[in-house]
N, C-alpha and C positions, 0 to 999 in steps of 0.2 A: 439621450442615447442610453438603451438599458442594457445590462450586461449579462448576458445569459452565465448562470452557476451549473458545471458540468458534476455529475458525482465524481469524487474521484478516484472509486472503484471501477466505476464503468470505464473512465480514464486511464487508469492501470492496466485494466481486462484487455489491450490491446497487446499482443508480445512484441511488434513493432516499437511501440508506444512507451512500453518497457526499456526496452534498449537504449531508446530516446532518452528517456529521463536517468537510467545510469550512468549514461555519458556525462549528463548536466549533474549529477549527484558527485560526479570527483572534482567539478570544480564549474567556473562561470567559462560556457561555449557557444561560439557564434554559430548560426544555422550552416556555413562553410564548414566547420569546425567536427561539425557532427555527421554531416553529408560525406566527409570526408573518411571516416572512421565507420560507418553503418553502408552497407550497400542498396541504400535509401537515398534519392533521389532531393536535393533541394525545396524542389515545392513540396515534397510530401512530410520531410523534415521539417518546414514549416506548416503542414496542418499538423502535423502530431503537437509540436509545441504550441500550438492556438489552442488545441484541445487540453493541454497540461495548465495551460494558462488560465482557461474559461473553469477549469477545476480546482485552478490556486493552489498547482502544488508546484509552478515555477512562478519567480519572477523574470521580467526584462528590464535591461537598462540600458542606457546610450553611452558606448564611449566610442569617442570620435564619429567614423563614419560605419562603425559595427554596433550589432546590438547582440548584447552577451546575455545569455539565458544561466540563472542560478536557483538549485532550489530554494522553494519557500519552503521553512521552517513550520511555522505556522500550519500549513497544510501536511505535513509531516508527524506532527504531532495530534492533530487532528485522529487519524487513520491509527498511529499510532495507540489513541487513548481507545477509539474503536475495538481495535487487538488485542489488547488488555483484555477489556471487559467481555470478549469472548472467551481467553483464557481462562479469566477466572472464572467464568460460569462453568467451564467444563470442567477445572480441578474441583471445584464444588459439587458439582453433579459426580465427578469421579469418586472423590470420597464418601458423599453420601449411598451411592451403591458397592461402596467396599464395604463401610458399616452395616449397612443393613445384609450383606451378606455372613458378613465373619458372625453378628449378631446370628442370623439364622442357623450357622453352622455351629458355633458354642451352642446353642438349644438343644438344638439335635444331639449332637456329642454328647451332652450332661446328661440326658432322657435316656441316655442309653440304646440308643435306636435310630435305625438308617432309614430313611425312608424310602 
């Protein structure tokens, strides 16, 4: 059996889906749990969590005759490390076009003349 890997951007990109995984983000909830709190319907509560899951940023587990959905860490930090690395590219691109401005504008200034 192969397991299809969802992005789990694309995974997020859902506002439903979102909601869905806030709820599981404050703690371990069964698909009652969440159906109950979202004005999202059960089976649809569980395709959002198949799709959280096929993206690995929930796990499931069995207790008793419920199964509690918690996040995966792992997929957390994943997205996380993602977010970063666009941060810093853009504080780096930020500071690079501050230097080369303040650069351009001390020139000018010193030269004695406005362009």
């Amino acid at each position: 059996m192969s397991v299809t890997t969802v992005d789990p951007w694309y995974a997020l990109g859902d506002p439903t889906r979102r909601r869905v995984f806030a709820h599981v983000a404050r703690g371990p909830r069964s698909v009652t749990e969440i159906a109950q709190e979202l004005p999202v319907s059960r089976p649809a509560v569980s395709q959002h969590l198949r799709v959280l899951l096929e993206a690995r940023l929930v796990d499931v587990r069995q207790e008793g005759r419920q199964r509690l959905y918690q996040v995966r860490s792992e997929g957390l930090e994943r997205l996380r490390d993602e977010l970063e690395s666009y941060w810093t590219q853009t504080l780096t691109t930020f500071k690079e076009l501050a230097e080369r401005d303040y650069q351009a504008t001390a020139t000018t200034t010193r030269g004695g003349h406005v362009p």
